[in-house]
PDB file of N, CA, C and O in Angstrom:
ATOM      1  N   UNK A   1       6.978  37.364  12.479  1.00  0.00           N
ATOM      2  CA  UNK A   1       5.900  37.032  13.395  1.00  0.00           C
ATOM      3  C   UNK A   1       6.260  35.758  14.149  1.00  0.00           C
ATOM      4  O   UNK A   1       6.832  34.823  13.589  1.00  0.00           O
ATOM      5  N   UNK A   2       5.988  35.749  15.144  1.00  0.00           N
ATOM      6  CA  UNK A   2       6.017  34.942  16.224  1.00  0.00           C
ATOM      7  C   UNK A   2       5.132  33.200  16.016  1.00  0.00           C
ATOM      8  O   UNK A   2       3.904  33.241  16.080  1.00  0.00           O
ATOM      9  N   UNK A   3       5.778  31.840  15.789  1.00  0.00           N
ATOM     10  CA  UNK A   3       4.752  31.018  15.187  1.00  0.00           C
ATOM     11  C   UNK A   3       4.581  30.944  16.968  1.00  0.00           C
ATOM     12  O   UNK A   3       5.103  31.629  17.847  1.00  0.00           O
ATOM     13  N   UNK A   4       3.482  29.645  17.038  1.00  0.00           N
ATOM     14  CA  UNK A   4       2.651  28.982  17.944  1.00  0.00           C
ATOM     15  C   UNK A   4       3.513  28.323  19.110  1.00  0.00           C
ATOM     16  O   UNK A   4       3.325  28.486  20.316  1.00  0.00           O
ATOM     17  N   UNK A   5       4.378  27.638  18.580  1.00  0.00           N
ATOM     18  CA  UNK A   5       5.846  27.213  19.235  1.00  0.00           C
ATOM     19  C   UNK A   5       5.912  28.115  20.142  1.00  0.00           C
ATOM     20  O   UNK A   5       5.667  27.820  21.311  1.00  0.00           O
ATOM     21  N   UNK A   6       6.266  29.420  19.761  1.00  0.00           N
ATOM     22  CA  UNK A   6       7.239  30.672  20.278  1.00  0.00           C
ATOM     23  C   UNK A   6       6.569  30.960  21.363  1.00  0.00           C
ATOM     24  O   UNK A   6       6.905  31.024  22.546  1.00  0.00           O
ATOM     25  N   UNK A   7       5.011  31.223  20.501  1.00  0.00           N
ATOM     26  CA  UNK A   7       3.670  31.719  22.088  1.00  0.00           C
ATOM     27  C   UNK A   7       4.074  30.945  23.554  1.00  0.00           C
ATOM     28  O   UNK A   7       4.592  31.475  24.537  1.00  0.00           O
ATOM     29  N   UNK A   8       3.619  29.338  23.362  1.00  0.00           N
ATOM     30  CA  UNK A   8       3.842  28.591  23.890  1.00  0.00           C
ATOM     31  C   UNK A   8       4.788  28.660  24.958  1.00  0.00           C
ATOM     32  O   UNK A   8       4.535  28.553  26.158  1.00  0.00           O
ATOM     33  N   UNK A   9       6.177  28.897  24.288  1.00  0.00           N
ATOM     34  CA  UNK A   9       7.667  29.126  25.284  1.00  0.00           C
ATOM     35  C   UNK A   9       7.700  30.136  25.688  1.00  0.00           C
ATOM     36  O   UNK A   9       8.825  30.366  26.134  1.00  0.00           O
ATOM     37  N   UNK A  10       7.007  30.985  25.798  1.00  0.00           N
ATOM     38  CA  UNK A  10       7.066  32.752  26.384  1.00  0.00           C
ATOM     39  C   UNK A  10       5.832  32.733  26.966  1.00  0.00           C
ATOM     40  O   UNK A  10       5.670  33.885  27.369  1.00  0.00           O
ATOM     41  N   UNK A  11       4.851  32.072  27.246  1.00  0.00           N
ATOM     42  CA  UNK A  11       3.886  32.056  27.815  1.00  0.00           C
ATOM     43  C   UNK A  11       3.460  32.632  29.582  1.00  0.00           C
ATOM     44  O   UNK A  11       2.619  33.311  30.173  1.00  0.00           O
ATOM     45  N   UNK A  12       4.500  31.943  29.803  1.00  0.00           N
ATOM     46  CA  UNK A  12       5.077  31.889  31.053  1.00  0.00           C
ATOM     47  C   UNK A  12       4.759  33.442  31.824  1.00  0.00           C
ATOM     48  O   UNK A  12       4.078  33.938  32.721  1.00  0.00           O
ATOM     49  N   UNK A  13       6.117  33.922  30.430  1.00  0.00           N
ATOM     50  CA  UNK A  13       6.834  34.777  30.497  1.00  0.00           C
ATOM     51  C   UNK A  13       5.917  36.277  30.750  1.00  0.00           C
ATOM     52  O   UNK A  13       6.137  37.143  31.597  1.00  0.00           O
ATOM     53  N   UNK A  14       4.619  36.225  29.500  1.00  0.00           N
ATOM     54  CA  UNK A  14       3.738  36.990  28.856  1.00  0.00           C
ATOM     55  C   UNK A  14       2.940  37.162  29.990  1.00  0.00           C
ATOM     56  O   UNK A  14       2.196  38.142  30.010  1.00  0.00           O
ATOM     57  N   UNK A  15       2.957  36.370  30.965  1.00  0.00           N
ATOM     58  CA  UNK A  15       1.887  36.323  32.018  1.00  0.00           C
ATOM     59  C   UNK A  15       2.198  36.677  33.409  1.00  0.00           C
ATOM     60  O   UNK A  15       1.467  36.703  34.400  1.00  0.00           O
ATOM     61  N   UNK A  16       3.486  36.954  33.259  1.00  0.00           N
ATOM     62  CA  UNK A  16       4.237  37.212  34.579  1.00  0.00           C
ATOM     63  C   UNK A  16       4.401  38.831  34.509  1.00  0.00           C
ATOM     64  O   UNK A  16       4.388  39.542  35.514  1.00  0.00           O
ATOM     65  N   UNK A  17       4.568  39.341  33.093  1.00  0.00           N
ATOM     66  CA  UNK A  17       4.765  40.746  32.615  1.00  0.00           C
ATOM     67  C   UNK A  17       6.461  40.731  32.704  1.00  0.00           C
ATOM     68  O   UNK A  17       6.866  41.737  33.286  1.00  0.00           O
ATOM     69  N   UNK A  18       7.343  39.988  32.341  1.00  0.00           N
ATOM     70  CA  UNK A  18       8.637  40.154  32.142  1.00  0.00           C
ATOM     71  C   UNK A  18       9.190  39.856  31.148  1.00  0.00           C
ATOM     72  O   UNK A  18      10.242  39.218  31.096  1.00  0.00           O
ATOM     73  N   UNK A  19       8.278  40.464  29.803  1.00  0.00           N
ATOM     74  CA  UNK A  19       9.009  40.514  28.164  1.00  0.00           C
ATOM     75  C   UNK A  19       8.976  41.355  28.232  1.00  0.00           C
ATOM     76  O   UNK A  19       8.126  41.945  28.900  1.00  0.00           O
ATOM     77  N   UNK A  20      10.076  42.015  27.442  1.00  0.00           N
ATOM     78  CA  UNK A  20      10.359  43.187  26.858  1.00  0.00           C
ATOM     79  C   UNK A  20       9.626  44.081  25.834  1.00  0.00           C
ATOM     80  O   UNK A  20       9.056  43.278  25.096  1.00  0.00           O
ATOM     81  N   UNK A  21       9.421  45.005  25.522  1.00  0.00           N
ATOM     82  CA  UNK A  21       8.139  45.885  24.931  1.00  0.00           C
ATOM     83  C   UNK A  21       8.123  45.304  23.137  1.00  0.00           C
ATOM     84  O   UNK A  21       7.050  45.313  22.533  1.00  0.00           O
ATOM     85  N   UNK A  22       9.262  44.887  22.523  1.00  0.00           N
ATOM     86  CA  UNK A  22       9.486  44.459  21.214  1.00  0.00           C
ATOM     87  C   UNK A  22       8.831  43.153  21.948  1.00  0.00           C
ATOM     88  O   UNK A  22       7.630  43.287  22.183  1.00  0.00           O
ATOM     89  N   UNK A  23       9.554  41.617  22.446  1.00  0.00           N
ATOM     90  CA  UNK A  23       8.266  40.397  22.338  1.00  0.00           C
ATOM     91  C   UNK A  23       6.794  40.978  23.409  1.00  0.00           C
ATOM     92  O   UNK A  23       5.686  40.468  23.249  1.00  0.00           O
ATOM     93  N   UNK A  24       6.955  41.694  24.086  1.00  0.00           N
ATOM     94  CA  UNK A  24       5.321  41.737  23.985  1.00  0.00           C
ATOM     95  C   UNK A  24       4.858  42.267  23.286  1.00  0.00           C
ATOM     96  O   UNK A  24       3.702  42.207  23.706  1.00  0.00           O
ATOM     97  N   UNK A  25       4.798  43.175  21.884  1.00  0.00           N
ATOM     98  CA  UNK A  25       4.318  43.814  21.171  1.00  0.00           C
ATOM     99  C   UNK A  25       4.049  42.222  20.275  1.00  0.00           C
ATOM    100  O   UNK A  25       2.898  41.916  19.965  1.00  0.00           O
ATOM    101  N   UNK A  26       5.162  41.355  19.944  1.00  0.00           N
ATOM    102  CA  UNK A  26       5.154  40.603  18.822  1.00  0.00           C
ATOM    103  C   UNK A  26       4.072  39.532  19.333  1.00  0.00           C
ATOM    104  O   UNK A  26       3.270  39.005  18.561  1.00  0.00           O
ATOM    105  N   UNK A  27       4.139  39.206  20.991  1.00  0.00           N
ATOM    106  CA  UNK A  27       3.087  38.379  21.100  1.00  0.00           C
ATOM    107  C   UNK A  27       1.743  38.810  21.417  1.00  0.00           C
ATOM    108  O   UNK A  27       0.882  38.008  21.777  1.00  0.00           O
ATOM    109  N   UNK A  28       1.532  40.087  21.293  1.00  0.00           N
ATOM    110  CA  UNK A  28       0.484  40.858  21.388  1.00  0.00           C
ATOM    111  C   UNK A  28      -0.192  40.293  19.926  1.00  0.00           C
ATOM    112  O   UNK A  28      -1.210  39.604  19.861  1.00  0.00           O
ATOM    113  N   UNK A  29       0.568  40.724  18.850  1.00  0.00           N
ATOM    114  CA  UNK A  29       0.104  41.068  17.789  1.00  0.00           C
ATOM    115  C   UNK A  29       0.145  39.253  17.187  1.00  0.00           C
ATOM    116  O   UNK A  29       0.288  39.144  15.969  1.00  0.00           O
ATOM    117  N   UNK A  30       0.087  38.602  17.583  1.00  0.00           N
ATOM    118  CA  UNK A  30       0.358  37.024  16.981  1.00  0.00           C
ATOM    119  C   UNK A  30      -0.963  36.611  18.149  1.00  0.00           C
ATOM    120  O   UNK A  30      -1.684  35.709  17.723  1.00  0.00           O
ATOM    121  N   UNK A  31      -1.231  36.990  19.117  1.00  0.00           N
ATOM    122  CA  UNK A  31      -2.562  36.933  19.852  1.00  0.00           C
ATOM    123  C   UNK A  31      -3.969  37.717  19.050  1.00  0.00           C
ATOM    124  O   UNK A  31      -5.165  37.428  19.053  1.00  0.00           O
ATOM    125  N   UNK A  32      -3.382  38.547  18.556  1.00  0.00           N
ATOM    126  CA  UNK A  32      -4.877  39.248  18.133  1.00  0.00           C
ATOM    127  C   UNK A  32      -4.844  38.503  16.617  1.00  0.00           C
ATOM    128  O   UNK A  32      -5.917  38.627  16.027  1.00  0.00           O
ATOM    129  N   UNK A  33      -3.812  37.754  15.882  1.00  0.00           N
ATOM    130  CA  UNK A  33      -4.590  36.811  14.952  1.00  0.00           C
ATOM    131  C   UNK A  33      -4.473  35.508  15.325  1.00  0.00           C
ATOM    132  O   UNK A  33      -4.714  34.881  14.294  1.00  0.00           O
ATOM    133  N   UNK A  34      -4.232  34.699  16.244  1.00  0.00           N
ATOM    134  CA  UNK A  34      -4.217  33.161  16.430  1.00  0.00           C
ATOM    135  C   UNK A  34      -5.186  33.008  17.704  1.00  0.00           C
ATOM    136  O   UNK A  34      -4.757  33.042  18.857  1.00  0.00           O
ATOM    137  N   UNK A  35      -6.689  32.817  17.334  1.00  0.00           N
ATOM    138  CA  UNK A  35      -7.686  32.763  18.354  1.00  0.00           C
ATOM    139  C   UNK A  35      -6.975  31.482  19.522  1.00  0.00           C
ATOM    140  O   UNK A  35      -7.028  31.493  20.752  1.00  0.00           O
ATOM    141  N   UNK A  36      -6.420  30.591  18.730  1.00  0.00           N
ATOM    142  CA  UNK A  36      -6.022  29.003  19.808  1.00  0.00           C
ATOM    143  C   UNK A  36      -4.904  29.422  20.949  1.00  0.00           C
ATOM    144  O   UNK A  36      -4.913  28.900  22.063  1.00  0.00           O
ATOM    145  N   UNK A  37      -3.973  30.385  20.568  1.00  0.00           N
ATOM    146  CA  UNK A  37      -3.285  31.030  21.129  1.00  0.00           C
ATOM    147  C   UNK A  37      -3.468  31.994  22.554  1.00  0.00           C
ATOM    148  O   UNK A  37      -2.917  32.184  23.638  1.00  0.00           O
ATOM    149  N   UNK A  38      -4.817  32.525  21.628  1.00  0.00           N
ATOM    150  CA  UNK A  38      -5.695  33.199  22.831  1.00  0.00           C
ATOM    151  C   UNK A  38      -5.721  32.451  24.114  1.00  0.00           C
ATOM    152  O   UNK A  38      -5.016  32.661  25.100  1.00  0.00           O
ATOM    153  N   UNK A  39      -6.847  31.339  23.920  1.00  0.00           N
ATOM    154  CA  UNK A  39      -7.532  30.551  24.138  1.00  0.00           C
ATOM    155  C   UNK A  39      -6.182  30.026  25.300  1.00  0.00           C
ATOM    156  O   UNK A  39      -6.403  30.243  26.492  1.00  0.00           O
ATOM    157  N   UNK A  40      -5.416  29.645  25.082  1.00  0.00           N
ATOM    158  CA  UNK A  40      -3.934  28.809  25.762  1.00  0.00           C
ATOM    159  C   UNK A  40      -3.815  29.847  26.692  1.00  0.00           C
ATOM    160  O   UNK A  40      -4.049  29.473  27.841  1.00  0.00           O
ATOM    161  N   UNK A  41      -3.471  31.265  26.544  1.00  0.00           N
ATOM    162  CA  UNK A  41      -2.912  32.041  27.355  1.00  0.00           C
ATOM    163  C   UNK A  41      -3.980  32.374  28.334  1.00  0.00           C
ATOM    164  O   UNK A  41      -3.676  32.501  29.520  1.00  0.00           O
ATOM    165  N   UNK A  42      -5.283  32.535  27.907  1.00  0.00           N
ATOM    166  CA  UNK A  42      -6.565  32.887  28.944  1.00  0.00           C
ATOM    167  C   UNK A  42      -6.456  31.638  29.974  1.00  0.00           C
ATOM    168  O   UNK A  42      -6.597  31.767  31.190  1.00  0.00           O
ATOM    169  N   UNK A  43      -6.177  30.370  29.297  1.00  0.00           N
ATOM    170  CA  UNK A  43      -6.075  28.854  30.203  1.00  0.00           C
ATOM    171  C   UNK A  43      -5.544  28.792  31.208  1.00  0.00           C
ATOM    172  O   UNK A  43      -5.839  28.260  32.278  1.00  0.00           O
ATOM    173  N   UNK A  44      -4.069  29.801  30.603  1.00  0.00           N
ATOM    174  CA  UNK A  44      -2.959  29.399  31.582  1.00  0.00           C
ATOM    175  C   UNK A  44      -3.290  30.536  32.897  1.00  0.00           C
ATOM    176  O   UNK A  44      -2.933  30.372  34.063  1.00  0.00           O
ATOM    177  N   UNK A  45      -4.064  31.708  32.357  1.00  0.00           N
ATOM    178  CA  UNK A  45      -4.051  32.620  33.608  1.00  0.00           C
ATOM    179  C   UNK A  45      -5.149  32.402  34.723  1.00  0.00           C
ATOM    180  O   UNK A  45      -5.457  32.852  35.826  1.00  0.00           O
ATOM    181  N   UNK A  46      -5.559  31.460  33.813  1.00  0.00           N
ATOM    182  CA  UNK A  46      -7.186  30.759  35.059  1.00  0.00           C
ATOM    183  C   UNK A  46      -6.746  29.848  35.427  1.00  0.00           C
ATOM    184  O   UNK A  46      -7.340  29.502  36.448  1.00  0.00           O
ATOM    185  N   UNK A  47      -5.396  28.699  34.971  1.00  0.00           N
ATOM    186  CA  UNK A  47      -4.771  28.342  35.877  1.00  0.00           C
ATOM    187  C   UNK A  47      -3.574  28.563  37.050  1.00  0.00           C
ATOM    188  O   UNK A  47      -3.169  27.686  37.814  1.00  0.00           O
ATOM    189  N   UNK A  48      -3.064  30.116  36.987  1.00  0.00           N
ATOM    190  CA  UNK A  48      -2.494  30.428  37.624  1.00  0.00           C
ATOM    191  C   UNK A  48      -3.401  30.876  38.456  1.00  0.00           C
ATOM    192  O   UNK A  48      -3.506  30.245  39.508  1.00  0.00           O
ATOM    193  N   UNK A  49      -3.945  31.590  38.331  1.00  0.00           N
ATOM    194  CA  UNK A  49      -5.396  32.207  39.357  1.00  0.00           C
ATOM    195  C   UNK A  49      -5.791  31.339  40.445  1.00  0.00           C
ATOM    196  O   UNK A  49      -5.950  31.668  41.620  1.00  0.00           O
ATOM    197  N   UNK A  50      -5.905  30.417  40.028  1.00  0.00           N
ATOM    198  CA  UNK A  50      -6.666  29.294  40.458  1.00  0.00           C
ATOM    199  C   UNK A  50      -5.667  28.465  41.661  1.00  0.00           C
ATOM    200  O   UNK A  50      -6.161  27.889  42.631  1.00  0.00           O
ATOM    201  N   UNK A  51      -4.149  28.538  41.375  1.00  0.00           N
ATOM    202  CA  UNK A  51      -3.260  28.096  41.807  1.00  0.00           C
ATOM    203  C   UNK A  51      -2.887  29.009  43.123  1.00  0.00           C
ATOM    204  O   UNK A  51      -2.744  28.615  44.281  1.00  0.00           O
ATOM    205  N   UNK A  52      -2.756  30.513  42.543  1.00  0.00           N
ATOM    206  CA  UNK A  52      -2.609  31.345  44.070  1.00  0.00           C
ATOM    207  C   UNK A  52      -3.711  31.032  44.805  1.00  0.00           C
ATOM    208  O   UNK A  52      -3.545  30.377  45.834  1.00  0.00           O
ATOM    209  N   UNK A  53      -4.884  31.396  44.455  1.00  0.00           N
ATOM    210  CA  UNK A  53      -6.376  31.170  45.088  1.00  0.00           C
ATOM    211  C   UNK A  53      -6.039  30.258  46.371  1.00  0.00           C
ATOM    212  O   UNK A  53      -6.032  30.440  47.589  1.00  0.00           O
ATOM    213  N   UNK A  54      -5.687  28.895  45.263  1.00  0.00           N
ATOM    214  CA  UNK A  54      -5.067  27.595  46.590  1.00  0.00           C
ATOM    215  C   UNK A  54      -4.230  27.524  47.181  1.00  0.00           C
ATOM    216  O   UNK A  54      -4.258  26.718  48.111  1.00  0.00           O
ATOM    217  N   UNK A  55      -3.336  28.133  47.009  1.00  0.00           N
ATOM    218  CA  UNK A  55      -2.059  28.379  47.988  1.00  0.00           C
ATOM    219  C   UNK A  55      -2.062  29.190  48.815  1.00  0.00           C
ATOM    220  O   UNK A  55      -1.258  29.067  49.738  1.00  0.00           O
ATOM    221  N   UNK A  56      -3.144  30.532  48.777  1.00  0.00           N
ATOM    222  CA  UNK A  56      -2.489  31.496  49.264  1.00  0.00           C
ATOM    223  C   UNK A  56      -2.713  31.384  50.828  1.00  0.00           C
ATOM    224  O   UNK A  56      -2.939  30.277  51.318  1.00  0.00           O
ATOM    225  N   UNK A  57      -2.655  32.452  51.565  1.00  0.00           N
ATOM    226  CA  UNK A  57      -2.492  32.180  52.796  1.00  0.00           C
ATOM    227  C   UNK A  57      -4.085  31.600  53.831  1.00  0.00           C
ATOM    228  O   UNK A  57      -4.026  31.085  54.947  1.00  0.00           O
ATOM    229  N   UNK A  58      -5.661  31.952  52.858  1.00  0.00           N
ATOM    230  CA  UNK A  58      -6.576  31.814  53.327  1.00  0.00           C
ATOM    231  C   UNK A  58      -7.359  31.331  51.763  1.00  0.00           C
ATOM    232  O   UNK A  58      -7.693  32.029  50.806  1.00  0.00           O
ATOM    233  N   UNK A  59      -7.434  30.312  51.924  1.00  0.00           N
ATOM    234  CA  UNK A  59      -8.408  29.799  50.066  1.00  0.00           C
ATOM    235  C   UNK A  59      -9.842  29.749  50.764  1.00  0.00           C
ATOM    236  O   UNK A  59     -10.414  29.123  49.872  1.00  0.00           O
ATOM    237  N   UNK A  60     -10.815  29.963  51.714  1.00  0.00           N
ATOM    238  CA  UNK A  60     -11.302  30.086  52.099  1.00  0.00           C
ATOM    239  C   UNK A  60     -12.105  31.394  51.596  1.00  0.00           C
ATOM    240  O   UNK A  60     -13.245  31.607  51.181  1.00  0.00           O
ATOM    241  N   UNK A  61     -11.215  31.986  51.783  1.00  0.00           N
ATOM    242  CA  UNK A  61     -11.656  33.639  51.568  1.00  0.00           C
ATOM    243  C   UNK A  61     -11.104  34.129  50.138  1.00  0.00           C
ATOM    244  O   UNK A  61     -11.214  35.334  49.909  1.00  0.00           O
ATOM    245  N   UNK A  62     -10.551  33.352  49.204  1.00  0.00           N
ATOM    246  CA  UNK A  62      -9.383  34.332  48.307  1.00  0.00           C
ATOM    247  C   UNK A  62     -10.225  33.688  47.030  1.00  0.00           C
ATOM    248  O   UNK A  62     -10.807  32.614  46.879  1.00  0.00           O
ATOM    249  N   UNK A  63     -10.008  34.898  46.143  1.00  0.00           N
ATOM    250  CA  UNK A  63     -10.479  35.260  44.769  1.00  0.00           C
ATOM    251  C   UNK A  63      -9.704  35.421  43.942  1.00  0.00           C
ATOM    252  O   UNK A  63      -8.660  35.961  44.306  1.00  0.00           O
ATOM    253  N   UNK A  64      -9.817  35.092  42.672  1.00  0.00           N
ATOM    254  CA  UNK A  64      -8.910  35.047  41.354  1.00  0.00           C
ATOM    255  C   UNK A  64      -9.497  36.746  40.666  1.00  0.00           C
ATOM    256  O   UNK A  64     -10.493  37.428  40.906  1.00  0.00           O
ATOM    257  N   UNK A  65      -8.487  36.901  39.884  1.00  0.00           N
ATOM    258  CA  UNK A  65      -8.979  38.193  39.010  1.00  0.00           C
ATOM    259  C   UNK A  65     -10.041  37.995  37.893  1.00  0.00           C
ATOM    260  O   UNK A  65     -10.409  38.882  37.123  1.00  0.00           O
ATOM    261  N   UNK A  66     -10.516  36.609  37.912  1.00  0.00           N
ATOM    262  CA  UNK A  66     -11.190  36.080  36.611  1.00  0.00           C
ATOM    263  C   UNK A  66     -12.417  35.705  37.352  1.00  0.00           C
ATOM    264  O   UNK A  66     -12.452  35.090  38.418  1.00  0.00           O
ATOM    265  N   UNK A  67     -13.625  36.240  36.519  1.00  0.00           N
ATOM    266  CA  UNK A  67     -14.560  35.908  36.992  1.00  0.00           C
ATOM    267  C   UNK A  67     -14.858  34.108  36.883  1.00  0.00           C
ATOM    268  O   UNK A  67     -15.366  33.686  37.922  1.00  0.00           O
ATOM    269  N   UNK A  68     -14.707  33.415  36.194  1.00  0.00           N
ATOM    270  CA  UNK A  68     -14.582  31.737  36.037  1.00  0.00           C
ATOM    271  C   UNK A  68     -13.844  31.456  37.282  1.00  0.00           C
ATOM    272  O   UNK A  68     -14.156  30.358  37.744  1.00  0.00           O
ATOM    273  N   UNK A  69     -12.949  32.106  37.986  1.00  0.00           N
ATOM    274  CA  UNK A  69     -11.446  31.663  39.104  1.00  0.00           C
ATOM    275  C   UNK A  69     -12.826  32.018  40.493  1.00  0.00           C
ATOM    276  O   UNK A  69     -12.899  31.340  41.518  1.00  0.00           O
ATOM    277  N   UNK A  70     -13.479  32.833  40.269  1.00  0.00           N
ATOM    278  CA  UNK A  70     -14.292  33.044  41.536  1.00  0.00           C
ATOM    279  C   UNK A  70     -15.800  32.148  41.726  1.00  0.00           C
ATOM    280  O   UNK A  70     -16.401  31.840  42.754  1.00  0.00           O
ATOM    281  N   UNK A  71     -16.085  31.909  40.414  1.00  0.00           N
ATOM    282  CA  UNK A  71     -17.441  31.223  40.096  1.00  0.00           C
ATOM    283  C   UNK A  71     -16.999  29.399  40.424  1.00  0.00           C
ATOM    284  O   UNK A  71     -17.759  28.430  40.438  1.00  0.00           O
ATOM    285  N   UNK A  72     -15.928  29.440  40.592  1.00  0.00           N
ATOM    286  CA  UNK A  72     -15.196  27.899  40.357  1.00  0.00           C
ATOM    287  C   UNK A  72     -15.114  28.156  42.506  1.00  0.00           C
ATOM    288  O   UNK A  72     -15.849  27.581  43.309  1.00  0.00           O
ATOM    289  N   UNK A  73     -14.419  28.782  42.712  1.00  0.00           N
ATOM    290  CA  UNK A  73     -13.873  29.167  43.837  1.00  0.00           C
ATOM    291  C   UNK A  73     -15.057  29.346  45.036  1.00  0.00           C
ATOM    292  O   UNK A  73     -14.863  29.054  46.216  1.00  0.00           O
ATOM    293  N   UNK A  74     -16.234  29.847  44.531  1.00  0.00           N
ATOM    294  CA  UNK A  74     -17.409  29.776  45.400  1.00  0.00           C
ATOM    295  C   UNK A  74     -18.330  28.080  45.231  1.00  0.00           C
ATOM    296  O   UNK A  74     -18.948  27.628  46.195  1.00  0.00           O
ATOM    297  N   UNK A  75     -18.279  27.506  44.194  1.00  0.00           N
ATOM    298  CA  UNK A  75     -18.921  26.639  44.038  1.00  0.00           C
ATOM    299  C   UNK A  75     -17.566  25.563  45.098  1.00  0.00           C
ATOM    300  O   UNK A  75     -18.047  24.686  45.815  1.00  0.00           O
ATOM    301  N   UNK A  76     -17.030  25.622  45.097  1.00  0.00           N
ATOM    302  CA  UNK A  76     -15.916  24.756  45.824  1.00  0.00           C
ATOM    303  C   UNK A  76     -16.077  24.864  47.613  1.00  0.00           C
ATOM    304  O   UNK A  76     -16.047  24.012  48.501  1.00  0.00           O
ATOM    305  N   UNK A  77     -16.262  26.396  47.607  1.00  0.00           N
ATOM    306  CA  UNK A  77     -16.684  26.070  49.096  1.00  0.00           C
ATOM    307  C   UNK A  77     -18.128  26.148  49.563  1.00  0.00           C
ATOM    308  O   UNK A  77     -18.595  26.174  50.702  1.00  0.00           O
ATOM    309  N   UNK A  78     -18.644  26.174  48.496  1.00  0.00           N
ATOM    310  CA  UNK A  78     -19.720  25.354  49.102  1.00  0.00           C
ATOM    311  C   UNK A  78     -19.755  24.112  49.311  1.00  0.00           C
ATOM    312  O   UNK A  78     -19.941  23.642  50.433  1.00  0.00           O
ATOM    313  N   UNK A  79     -19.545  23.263  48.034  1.00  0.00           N
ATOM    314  CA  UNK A  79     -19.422  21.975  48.605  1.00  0.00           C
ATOM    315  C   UNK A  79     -18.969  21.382  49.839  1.00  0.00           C
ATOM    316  O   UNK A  79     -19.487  20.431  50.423  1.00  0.00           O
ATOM    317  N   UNK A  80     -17.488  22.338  50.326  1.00  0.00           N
ATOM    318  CA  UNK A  80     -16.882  22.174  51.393  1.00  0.00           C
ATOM    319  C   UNK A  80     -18.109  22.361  52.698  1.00  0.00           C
ATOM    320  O   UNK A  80     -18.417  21.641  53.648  1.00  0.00           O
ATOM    321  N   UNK A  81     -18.358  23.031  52.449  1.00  0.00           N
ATOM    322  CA  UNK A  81     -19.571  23.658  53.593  1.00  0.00           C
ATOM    323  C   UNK A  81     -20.569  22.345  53.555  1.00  0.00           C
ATOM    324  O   UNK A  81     -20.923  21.742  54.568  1.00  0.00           O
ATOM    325  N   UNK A  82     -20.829  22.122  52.658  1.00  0.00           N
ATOM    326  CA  UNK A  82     -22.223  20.773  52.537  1.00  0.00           C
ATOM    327  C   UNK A  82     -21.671  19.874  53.424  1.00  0.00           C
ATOM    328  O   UNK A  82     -22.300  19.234  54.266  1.00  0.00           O
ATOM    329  N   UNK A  83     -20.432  19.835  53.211  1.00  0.00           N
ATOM    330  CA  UNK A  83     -19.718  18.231  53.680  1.00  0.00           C
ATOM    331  C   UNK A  83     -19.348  18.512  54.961  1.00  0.00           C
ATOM    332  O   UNK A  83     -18.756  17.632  55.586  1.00  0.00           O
ATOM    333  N   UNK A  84     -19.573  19.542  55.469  1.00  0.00           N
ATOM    334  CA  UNK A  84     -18.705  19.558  57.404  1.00  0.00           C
ATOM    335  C   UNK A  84     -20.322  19.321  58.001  1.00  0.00           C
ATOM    336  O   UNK A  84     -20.526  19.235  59.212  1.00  0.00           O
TER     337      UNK A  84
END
């Protein structure tokens, strides 16, 4: 089994979809018992979300796949809107 370390350094990886079916099976299965693990990888994809959102070609208009990435993402332009 895969320790916490391992999650960590493949994280990246796990989230991009470019492990192989043996480590994503192993970090599949080291996710469904290490809740903190969870917790890290859900982090990292609401911070990637969050990152295209802002980069992409219109952040104005653009939405994350996570409902938190859109609830974050509408409250933001509003503010923007308050302030012009």
């Amino acid at each position: 089994m895969l320790s916490c370390k391992d999650v960590a350094e493949r994280a990246s990886t796990l989230i991009d979809g470019d492990l192989g079916l043996l480590e994503w099976l192993q970090m599949r299965f080291h996710l469904m018992m290490c809740k903190g693990c969870g917790a890290f990888i859900r982090q990292m994809r609401v911070t990637r979300d969050l990152t295209d959102a802002a980069t992409g070609p219109d952040p104005a208009t653009a939405t994350g796949d996570d409902p938190a990435v859109t609830s974050i993402l509408a409250r933001l332009r509003d503010a923007r809107q308050a302030g012009d």
